[in-house]
C-alpha positions in Angstrom: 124.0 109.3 104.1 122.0 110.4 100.8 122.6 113.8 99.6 120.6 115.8 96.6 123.2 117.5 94.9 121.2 120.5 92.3 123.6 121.6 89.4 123.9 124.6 87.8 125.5 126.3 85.0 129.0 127.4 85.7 128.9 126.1 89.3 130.6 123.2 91.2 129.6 124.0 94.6 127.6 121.7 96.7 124.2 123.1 97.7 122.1 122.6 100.9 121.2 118.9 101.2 117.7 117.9 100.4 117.6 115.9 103.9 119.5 114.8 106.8 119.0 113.0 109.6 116.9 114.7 112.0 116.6 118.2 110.2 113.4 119.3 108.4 113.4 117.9 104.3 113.6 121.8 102.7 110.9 121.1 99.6 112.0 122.5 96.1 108.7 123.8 95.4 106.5 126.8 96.5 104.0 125.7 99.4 101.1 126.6 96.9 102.2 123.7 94.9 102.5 120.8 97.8 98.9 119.7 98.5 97.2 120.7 102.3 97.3 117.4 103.7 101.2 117.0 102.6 102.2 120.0 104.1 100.1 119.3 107.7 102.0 116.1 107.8 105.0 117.3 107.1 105.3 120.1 109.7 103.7 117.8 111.9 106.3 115.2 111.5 109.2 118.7 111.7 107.5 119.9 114.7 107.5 116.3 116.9 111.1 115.8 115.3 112.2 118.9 116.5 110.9 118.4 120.3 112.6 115.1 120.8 116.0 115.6 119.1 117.3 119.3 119.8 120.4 118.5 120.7 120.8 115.6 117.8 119.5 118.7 115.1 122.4 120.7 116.6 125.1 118.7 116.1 123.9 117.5 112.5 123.2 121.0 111.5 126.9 121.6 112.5 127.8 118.3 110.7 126.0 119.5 107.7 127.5 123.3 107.9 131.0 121.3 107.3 130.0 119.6 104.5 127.8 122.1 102.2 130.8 123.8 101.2 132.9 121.0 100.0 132.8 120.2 95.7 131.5 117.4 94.4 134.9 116.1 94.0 135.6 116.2 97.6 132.5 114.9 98.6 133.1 111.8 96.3 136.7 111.7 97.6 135.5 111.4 101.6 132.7 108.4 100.0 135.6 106.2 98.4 138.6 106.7 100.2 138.5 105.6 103.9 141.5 107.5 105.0 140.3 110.7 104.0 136.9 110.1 105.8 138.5 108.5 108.7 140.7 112.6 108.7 137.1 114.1 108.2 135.4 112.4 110.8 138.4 112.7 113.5 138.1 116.5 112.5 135.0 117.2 113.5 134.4 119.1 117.6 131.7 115.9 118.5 134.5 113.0 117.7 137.5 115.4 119.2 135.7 115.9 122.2 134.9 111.8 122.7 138.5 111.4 121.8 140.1 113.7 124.0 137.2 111.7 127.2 138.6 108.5 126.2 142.3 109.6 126.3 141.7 111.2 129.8 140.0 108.3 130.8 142.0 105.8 129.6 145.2 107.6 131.1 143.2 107.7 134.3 142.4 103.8 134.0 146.5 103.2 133.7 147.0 105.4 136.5 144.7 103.7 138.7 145.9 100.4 137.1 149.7 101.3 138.2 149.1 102.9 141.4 147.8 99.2 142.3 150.1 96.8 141.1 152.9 99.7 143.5 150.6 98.6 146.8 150.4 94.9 145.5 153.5 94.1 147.8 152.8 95.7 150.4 149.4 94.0 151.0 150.9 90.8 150.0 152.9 91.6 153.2 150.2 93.0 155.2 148.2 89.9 154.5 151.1 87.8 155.8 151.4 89.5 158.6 147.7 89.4 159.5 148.5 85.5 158.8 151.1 85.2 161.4 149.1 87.3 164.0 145.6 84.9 163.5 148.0 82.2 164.1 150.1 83.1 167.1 146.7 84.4 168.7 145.1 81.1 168.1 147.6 79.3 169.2 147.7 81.5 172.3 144.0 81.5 172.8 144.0 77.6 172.1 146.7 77.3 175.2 144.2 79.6 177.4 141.5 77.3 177.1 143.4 74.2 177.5 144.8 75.8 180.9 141.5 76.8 181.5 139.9 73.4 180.8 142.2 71.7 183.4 141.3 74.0 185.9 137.7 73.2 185.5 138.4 69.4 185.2 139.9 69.8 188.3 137.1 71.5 190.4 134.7 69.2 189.4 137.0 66.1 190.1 137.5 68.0 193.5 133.8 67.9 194.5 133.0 64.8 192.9 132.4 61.4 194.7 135.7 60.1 193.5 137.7 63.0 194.6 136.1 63.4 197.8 137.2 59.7 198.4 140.5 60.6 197.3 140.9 63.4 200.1 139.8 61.3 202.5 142.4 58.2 201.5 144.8 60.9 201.1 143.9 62.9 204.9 144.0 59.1 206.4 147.5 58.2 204.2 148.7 61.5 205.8 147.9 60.9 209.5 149.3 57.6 209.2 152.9 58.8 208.2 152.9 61.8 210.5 152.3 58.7 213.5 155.1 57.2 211.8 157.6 60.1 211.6 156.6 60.7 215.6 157.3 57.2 216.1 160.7 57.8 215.0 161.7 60.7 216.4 160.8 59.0 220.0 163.2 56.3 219.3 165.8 58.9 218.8 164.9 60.5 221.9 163.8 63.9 219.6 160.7 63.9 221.6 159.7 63.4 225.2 157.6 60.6 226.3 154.5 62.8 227.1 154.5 64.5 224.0 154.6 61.5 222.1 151.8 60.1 223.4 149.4 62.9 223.3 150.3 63.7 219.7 150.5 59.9 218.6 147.3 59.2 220.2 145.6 62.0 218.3 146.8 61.1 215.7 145.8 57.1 214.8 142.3 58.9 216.1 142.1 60.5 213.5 144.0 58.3 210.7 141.3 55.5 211.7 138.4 58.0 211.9 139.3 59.1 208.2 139.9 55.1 207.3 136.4 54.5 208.5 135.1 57.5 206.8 136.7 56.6 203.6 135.2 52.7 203.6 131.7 54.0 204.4 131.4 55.9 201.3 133.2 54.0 199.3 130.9 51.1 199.8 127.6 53.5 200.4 125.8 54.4 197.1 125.1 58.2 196.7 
């Protein structure tokens, strides 16, 4: 920043600046002096300035306020030594009131950041239990549908050609051992002779009608 310092006899304060950033340039001389087309330019240029930067004139104007007062020397001082400008520029409202944001925010931030690294074990354990529950559900669902696969194997074996022919060898199989078992019991005398012969006669009817069955379709083609 460029600053105009006038000097005058028996003074060493600093007097208004000549310009800043973003406030009107104050001219030295009377308006009678500065030629027409300087001074439409100029107010021009003060006037479009003003409309676009209010709130940047404000806080240079208070910048400013701060530093008319200060001598020479300590204007000079804040220019060479970086600790006393770093002091300066930490004391003025605009930088306080950034500094005091970024402390609340950054206390915020570590708050936050704490407050999750706390619930870090418990959704390392949440996540294992949602691990061992996926599992033991799969492996549950994966039984269900095995069961359920067998069941469905087994109705369509049922109803196919080859199980139909299998409960018809089986039927035939069956009467032919029930003949059997009656057999016996007459030769133990567990049964009377009219019995016997009703029920075994019904019997090899219908072990050989179920025989016959069987070798008809299993030599017919469907």
């Amino acid at each position: 920043m460029s600053w105009r310092i006038p000097f005058f006899a028996g003074s060493d304060q600093v007097q208004t600046p000549s310009s800043t950033h973003g406030v009107p340039t104050q001219s030295w001389y009377p308006p009678s002096v500065i030629p027409p087309s300087t001074q439409s330019s100029a107010y021009s240029t003060s006037s479009s300035s003003e409309l676009m930067s209010l709130s940047a004139d404000a806080k240079s104007a208070g910048i400013v306020s701060q530093l008319k007062y200060k001598s020479v020397d300590e204007l000079k001082k804040l220019l060479a030594d970086k600790a006393a400008y770093k002091a300066f520029f930490n004391s003025l409202d605009e930088v306080r009131i950034q500094n005091h944001t970024y402390g609340d925010l950054r206390k915020e931030m570590l708050q936050l950041a704490e407050s999750n690294l706390e619930k870090e074990p418990s959704l390392v354990e949440l996540k294992n239990q949602c691990n061992v529950i996926r599992t033991s559900e799969l492996a549950s669902a994966q039984e269900k549908l095995a069961e359920l696969s067998r069941q469905r194997d087994g109705i369509v074996h049922s109803y196919s050609r080859s199980g139909l022919l299998d409960k018809l060898n089986e039927a035939a199989y069956k009467a032919d051992e029930e003949s059997e078992m009656l057999q016996t019991k007459l030769q133990k005398e567990e049964v009377d002779i009219r019995t016997f012969v009703q029920s075994y006669k019904n019997l090899r009817t219908t072990h050989h009608k179920l025989t016959l069955l069987y070798l008809a379709a299993k030599t017919s083609v469907f």
